[in-house]
VOBA-1610 file (N, C-alpha, C; in pm, whole numbers, padded with zeros to 5 digits, always signed):
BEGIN
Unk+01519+01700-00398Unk+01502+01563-00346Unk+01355+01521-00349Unk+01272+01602-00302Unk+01158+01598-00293Unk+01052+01606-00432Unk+01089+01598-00557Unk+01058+01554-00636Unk+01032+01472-00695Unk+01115+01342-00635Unk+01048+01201-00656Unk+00948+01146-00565Unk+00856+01120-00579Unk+00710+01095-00490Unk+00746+00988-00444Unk+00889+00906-00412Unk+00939+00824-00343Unk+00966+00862-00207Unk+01057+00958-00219Unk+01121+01060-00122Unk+00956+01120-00055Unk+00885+01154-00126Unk+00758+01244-00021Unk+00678+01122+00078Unk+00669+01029-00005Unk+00629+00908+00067Unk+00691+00833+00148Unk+00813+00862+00123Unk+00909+00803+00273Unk+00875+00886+00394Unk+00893+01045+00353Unk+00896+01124+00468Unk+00773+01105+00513Unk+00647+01099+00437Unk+00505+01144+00541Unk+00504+00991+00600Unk+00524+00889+00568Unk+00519+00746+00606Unk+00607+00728+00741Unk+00693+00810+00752Unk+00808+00804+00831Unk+00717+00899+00931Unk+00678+01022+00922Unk+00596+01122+00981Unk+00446+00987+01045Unk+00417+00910+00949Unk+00271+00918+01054Unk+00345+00784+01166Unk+00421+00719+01122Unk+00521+00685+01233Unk+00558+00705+01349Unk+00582+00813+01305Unk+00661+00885+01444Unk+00494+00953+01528Unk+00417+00997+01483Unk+00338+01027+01500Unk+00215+00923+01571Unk+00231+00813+01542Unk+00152+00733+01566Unk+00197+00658+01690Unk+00342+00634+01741Unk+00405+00571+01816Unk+00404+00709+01941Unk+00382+00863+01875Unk+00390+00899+02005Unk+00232+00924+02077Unk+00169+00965+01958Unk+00043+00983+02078Unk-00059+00864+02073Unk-00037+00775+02034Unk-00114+00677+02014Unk-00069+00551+02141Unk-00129+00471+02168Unk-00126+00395+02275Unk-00070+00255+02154Unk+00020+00247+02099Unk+00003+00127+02043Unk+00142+00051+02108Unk+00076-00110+02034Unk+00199-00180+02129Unk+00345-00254+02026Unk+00328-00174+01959Unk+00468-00123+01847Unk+00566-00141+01899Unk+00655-00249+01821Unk+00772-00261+01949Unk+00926-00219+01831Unk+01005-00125+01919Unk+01082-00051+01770Unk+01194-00128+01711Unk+01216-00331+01760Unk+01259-00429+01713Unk+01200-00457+01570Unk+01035-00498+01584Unk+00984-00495+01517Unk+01031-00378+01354Unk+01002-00265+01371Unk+01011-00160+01311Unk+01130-00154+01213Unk+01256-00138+01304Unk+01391-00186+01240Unk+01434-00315+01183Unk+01342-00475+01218Unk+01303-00597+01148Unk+01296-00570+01009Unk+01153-00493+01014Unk+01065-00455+00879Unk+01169-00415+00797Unk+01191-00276+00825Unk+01288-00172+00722Unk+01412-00278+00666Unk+01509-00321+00771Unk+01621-00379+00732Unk+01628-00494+00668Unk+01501-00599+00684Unk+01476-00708+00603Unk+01463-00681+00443Unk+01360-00504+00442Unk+01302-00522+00306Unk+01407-00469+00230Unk+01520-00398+00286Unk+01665-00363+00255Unk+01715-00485+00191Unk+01793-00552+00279Unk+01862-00622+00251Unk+01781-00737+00134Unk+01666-00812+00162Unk+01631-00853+00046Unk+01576-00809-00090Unk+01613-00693-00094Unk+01596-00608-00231Unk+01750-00598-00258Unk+01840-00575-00194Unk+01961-00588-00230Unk+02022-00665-00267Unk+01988-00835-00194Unk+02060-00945-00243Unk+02002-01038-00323Unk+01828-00979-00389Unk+01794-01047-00485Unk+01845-00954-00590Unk+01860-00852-00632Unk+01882-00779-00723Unk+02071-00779-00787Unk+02103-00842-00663Unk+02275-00857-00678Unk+02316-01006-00736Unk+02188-01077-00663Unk+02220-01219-00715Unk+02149-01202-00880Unk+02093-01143-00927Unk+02019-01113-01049Unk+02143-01053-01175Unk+02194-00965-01086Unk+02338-00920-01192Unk+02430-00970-01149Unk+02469-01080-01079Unk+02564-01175-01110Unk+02511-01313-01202Unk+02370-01311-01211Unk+02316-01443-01310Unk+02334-01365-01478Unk+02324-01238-01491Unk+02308-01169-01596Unk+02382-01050-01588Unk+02522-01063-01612Unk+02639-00964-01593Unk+02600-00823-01654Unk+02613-00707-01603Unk+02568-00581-01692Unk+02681-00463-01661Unk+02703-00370-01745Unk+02763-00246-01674Unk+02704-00165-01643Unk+02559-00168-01599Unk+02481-00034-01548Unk+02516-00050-01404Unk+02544+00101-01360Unk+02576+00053-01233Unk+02483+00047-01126Unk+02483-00017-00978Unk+02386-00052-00909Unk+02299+00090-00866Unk+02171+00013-00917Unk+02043+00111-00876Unk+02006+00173-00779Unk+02061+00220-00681Unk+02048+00272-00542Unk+01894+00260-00553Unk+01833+00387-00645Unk+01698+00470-00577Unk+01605+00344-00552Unk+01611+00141-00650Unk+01514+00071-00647Unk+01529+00032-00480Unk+01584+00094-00391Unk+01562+00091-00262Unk+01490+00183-00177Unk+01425+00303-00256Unk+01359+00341-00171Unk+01215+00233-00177Unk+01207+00209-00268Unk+01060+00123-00290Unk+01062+00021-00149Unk+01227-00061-00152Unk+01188-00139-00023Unk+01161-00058+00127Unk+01219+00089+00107Unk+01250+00115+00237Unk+01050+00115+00262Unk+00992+00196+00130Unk+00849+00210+00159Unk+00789+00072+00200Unk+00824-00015+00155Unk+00726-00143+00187Unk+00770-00169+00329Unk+00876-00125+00395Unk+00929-00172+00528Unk+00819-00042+00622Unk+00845+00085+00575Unk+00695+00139+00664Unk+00589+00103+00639Unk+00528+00084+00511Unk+00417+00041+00543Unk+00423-00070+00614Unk+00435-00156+00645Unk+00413-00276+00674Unk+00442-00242+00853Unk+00529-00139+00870Unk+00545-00116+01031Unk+00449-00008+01078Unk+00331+00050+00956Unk+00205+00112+01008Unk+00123+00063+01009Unk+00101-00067+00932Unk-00021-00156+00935Unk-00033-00316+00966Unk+00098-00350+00969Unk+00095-00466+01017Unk+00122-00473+01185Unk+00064-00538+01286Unk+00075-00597+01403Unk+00163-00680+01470Unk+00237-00709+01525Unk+00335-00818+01563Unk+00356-00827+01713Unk+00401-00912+01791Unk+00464-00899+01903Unk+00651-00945+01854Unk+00624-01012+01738Unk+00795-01054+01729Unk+00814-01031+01620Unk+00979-00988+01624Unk+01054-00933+01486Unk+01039-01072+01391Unk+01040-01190+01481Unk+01068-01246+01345Unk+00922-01277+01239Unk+00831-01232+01322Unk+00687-01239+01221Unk+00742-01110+01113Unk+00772-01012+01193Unk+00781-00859+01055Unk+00862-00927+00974Unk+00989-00960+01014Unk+01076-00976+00918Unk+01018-01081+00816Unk+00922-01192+00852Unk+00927-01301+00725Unk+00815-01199+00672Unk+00746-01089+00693Unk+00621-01047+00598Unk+00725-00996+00511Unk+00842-00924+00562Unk+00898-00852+00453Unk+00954-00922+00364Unk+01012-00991+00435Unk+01079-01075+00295Unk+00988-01196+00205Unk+00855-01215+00252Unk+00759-01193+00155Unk+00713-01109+00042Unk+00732-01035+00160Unk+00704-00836+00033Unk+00784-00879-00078Unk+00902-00810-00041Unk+00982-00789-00134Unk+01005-00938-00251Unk+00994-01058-00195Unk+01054-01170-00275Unk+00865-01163-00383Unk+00838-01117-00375Unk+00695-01205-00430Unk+00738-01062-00538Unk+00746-00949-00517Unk+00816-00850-00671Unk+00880-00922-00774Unk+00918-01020-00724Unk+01003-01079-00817Unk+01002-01187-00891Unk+00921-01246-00780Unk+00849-01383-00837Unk+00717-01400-00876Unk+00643-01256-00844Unk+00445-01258-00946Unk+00501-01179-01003Unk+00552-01167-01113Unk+00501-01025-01227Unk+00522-01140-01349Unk+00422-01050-01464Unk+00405-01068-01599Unk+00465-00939-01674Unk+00507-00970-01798Unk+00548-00836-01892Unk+00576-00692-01754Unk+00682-00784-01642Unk+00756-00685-01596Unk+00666-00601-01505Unk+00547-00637-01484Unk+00428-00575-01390Unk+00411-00678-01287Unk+00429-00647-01139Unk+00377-00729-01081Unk+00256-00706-01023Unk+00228-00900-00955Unk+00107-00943-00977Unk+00038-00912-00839Unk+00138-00887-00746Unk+00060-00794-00610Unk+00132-00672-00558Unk+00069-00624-00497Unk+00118-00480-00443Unk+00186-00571-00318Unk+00324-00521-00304Unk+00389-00600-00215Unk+00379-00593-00113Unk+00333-00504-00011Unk+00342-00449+00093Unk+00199-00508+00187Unk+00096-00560+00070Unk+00001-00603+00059Unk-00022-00779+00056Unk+00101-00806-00022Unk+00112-00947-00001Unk+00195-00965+00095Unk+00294-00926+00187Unk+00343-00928+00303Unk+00281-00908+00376Unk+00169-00856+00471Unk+00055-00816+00518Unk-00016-00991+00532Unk-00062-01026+00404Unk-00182-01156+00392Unk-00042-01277+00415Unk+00057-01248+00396Unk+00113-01314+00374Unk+00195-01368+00568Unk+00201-01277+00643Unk+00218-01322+00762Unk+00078-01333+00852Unk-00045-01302+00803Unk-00156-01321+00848Unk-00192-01483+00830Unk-00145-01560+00740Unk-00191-01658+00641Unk-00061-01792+00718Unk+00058-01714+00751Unk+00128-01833+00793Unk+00162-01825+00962Unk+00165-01740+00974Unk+00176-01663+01149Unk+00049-01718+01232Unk+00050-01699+01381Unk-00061-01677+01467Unk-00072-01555+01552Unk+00046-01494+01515Unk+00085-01344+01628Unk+00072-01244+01548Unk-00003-01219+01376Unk+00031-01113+01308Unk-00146-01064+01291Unk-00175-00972+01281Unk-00291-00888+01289Unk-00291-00786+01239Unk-00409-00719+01177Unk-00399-00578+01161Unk-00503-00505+01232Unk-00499-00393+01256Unk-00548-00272+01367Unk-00645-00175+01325Unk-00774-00182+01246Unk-00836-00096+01197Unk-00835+00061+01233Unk-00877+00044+01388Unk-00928+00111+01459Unk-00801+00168+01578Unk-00666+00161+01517Unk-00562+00180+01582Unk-00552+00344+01620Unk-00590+00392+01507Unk-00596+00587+01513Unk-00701+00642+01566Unk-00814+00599+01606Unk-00884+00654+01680Unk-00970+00690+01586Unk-01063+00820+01621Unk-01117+00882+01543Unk-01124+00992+01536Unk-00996+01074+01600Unk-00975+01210+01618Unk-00993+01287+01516Unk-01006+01344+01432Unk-01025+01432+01326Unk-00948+01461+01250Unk-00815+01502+01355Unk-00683+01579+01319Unk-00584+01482+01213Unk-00617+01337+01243Unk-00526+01208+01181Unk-00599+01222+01061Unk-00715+01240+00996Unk-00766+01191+00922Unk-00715+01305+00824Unk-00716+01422+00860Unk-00676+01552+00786Unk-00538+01532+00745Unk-00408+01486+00857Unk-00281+01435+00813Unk-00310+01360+00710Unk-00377+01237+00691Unk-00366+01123+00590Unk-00430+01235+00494Unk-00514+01294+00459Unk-00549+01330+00337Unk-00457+01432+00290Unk-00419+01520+00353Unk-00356+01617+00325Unk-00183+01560+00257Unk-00124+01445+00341Unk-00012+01454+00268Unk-00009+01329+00204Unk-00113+01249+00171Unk-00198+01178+00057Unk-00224+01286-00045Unk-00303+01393-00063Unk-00334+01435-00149Unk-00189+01550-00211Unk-00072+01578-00095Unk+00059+01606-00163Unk+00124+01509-00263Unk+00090+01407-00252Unk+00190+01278-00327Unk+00059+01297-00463Unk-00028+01279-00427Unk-00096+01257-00566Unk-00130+01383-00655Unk-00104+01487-00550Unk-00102+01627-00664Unk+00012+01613-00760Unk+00161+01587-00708Unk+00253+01541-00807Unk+00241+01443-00884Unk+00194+01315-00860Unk+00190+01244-00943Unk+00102+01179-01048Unk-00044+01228-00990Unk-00217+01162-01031Unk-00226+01073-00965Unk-00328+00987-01046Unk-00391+00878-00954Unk-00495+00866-00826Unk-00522+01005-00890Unk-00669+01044-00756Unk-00816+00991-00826Unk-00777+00906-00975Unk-00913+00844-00955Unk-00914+00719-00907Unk-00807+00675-00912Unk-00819+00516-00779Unk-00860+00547-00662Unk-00803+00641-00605Unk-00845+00687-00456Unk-00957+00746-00466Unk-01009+00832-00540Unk-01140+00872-00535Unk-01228+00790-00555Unk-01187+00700-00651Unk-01330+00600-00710Unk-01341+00469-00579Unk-01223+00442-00527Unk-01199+00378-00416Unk-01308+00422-00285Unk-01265+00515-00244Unk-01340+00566-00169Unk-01496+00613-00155Unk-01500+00662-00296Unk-01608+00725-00353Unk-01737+00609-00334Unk-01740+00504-00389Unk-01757+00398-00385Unk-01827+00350-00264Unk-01730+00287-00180Unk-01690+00245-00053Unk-01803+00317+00062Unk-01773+00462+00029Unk-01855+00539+00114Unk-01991+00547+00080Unk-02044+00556-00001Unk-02193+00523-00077Unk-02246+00408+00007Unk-02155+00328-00062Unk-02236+00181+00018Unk-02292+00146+00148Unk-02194+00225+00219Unk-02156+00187+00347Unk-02315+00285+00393Unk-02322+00404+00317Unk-02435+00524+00377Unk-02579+00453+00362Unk-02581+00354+00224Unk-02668+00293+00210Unk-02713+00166+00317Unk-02618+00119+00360Unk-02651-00003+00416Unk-02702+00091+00604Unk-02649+00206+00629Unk-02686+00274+00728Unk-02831+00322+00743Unk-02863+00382+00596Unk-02913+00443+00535Unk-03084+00312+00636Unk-03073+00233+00543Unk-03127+00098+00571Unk-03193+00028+00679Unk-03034+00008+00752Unk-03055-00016+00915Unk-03155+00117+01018Unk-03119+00206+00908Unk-03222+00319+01031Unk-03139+00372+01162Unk-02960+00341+01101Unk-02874+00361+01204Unk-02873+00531+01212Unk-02822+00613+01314Unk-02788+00712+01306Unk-02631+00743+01223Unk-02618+00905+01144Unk-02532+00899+01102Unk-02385+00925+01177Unk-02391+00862+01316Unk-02280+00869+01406Unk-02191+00730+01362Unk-02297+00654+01361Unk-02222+00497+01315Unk-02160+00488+01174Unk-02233+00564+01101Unk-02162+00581+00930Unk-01999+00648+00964Unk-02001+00767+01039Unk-01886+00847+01029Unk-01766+00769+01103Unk-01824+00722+01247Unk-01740+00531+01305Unk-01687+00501+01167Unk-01778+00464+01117Unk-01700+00365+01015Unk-01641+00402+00891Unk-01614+00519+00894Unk-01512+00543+00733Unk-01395+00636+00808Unk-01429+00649+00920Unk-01256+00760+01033Unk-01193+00653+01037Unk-01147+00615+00991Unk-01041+00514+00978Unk-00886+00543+00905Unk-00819+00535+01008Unk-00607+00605+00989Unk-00611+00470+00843Unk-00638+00386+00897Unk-00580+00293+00838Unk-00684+00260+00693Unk-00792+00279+00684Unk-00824+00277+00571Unk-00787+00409+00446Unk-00785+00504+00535Unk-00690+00628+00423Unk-00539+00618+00397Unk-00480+00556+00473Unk-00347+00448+00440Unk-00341+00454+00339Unk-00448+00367+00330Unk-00443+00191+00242Unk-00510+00277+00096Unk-00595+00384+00096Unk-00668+00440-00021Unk-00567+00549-00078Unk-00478+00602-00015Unk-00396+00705-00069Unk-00295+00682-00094Unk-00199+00539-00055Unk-00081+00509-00045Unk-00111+00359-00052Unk-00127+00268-00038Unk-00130+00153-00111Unk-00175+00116-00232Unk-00336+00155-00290Unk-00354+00088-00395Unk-00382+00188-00484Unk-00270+00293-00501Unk-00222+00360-00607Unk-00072+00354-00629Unk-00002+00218-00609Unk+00115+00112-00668Unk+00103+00094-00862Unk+00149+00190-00911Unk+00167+00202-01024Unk+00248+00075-01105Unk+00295-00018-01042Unk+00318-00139-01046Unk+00257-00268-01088Unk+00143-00241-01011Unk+00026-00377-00980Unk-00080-00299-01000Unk-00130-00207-01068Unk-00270-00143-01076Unk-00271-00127-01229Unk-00436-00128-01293Unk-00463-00128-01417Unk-00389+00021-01490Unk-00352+00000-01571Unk-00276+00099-01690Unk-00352+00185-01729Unk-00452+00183-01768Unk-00545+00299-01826Unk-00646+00311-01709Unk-00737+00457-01698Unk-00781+00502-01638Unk-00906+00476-01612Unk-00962+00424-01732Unk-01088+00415-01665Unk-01091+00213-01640Unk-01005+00108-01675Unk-00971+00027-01594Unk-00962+00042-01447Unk-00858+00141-01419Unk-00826+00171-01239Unk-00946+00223-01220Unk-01083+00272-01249Unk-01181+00312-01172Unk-01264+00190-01185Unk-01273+00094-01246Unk-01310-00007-01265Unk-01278-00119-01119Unk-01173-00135-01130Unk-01105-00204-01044Unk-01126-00157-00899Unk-01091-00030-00877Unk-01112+00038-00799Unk-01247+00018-00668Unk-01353+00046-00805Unk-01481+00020-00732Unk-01516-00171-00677Unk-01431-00223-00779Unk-01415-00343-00785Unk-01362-00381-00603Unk-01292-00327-00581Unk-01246-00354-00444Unk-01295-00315-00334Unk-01355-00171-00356Unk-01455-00118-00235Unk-01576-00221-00203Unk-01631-00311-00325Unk-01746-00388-00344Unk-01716-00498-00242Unk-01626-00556-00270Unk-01559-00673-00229Unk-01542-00635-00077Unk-01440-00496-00016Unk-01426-00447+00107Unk-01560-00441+00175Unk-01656-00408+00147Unk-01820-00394+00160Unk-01854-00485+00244Unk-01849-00628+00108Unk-01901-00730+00177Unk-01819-00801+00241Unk-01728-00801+00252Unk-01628-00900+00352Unk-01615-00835+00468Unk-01653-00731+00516Unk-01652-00637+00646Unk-01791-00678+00683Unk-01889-00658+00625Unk-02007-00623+00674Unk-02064-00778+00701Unk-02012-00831+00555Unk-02095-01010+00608Unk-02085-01159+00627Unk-01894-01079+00613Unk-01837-01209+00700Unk-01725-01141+00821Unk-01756-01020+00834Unk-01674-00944+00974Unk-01566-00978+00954Unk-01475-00947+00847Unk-01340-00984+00837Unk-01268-00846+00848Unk-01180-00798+00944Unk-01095-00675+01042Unk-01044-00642+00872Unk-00962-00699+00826Unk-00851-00670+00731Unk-00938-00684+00553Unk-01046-00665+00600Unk-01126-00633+00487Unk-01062-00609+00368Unk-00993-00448+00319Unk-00954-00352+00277Unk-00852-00485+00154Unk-00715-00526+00262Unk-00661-00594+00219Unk-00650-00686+00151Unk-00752-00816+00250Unk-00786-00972+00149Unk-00905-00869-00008Unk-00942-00815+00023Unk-01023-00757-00151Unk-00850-00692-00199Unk-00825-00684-00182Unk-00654-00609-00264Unk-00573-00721-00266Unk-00529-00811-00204Unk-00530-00946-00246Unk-00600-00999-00393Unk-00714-01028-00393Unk-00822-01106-00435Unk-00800-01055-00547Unk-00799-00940-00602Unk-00845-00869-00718Unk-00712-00822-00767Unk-00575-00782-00689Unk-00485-00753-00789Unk-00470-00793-00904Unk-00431-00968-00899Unk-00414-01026-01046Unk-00513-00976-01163Unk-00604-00916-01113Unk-00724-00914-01237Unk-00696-00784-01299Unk-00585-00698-01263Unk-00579-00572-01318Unk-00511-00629-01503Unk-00405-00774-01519Unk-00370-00777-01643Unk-00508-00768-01719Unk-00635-00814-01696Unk-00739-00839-01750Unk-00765-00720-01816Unk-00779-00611-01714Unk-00862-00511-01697Unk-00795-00419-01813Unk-00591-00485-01867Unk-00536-00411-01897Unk-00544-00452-02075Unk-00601-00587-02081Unk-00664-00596-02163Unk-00738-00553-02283Unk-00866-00506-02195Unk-01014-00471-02189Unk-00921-00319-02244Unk-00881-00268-02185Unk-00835-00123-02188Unk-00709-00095-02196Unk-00643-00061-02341Unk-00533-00047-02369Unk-00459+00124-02319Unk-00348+00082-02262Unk-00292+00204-02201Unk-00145+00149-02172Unk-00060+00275-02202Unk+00087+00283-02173Unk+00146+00224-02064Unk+00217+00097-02053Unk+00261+00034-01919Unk+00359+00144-01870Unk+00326+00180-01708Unk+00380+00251-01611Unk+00550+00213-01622Unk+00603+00253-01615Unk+00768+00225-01592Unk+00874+00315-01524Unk+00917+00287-01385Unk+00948+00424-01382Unk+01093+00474-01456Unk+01082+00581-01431Unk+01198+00648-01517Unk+01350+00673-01484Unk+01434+00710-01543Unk+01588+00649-01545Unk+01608+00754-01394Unk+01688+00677-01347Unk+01707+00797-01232Unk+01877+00831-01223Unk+01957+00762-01337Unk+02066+00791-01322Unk+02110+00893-01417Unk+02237+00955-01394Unk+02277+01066-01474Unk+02244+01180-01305Unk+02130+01282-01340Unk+02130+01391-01294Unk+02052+01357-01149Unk+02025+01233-01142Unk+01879+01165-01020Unk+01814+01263-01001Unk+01707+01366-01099Unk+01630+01454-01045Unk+01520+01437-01131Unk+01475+01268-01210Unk+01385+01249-01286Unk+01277+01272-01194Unk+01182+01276-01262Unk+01041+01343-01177Unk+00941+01180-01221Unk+00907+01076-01110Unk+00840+00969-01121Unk+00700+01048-01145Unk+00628+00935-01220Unk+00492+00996-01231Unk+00403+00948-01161Unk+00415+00839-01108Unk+00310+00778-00994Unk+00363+00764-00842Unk+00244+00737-00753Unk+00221+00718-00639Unk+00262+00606-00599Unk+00328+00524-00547Unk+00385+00385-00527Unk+00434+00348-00382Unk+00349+00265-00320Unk+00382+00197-00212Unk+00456+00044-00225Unk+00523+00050-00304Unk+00604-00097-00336Unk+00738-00092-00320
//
C-alpha cells in the first residue's frame, strides 16, 4: 500500500494531525476538519462523474484520483484557520474546482491546496493562516523532515525542497547577518511546522511545478526570493503562500526555457501497485 507516495502522505499528514490537535493548543474545530476532507471528496467525485457523463468512456471509475482530494482536504485542515465549516468547505471546493478549471496541456495552473488557502483568505474575513502554530520545539521540526524526507526518498524532488529552503535560509542569515541580530532570532525564524509543510509537501506538486530540474531549482529559488520580501517588507503572515500563488503560472514558462518529460501519473488500474514517482500535495 505504502508504495504509492499518496498513501505515505496521507498517513504522515493524517499523523501531524493528530499530533498537532493533541499537544498543541490550537483552536481546530473537528467540524471544520471533516468540512475540509468531505467537501474535497465529494467535489472530486461529482466533477469527475459529471465529466464521464459529458464524455461517455468504459474505463472504470478512478478510485485512487481521490486520494489527491483526500490530501488537499489535510492539508488545508493543517494550514488553513477557520472558526466555521462553511469557510473550510468553500476553500475546498475551491481547491479542488480550480484542478479543473487552471490547467494547460493537462498541467495545472496552481497547486490546489494552495489556491484554496488564498482563495478563502481573499473572499472570507474568518480564514487565516498560523505560522507560528507549532511552536518551536525541536522534536516537530525533526517529524516534518524526517517523514518529508520518507516521501521524497521514494519519489525525488529534493531539489525543490532543497533549493527552496536552501535559498530562503541564506537570505534570511544575511539580512540577520546585517541587523547585527543575534543568531537566536535567525533560528525563530526558519522553526517553523508550517513552513516545512509547505517546503516538503506542498511545492513539490508534480502537477503545477516546472518539468525539468534545473527549471524547479529555478523557480524554486524564485519563491524563497519573493517569500523573503513579502515577510520581511511588507509583513505579510502567509508569505510562503501568496509567492506560491504568484509564481505558479510561471512554471509553463520555465517549462519552456527547459525541455523535460511532462509528469503524469501512472495507470493504477490492473494490479494498483504502480509505484508514482512524485511527491504531490494536490
Amino acid at each position: 500500500m505504502l508504495e504509492d507516495p499518496r498513501d505515505r502522505q496521507i498517513l504522515f499528514l493524517s499523523l501531524f494531525l493528530i499530533v498537532g490537535i493533541s499537544t498543541r493548543d490550537w483552536t481546530l474545530k473537528l467540524e471544520c476538519i471533516g468540512s475540509a476532507i468531505a467537501t474535497c471528496l465529494l467535489t472530486q467525485s461529482l466533477i469527475l462523474g459529471c465529466k464521464r457523463k459529458m464524455a461517455p468512456t468504459d474505463e472504470p471509475f478512478c478510485w485512487h484520483s481521490l486520494k489527491s482530494a483526500a490530501i488537499t482536504g489535510l492539508s488545508l485542515s493543517l494550514l488553513l484557520r477557520t472558526q466555521h465549516p462553511s469557510t473550510m468547505m468553500l476553500a475546498a471546493f475551491g481547491a479542488i474546482a480550480s484542478k479543473f478549471c487552471f490547467q494547460l496541456n493537462h498541467k495545472h495552473c496552481f497547486n490546489p491546496a494552495n489556491f484554496g488557502i488564498i482563495f478563502a483568505l481573499v473572499l472570507t474575513q474568518d480564514a487565516w493562516v498560523s505560522p507560528g502554530q507549532w511552536g518551536e520545539q525541536g522534536w516537530y521540526i525533526l517529524l516534518f523532515a524526517t517523514c518529508g524526507g520518507l516521501v521524497l526518498q521514494l519519489v525525488g524532488r529534493w531539489d525543490t525542497t532543497a533549493s527552496f529552503l536552501g535559498s530562503y535560509a541564506l537570505l534570511e542569515a544575511a539580512r540577520n547577518a546585517w541587523l547585527g541580530w543575534t543568531w537566536d532570532v535567525y533560528a525563530h525564524r526558519l522553526m517553523s511546522g508550517s513552513l516545512l509543510l509547505f517546503a516538503f509537501f506542498m511545492i513539490t506538486d508534480p502537477r503545477s511545478i516546472p518539468n525539468a530540474r534545473m527549471s524547479r531549482i529555478v523557480w524554486a529559488i524564485g519563491i524563497a526570493v519573493m517569500t523573503f520580501i513579502l515577510r520581511n517588507s511588507f509583513f505579510v503572515a502567509a508569505a510562503p503562500f501568496w509567492a506560491l500563488f504568484a509564481l505558479c503560472p510561471f512554471s509553463f514558462l520555465l517549462d519552456i526555457a527547459w525541455k523535460a518529460p511532462q509528469f503524469t501519473w501512472p495507470s493504477l488500474s490492473g494490479s494498483d501497485r504502480s509505484v508514482s514517482k512524485i511527491a504531490n500535495l494536490s
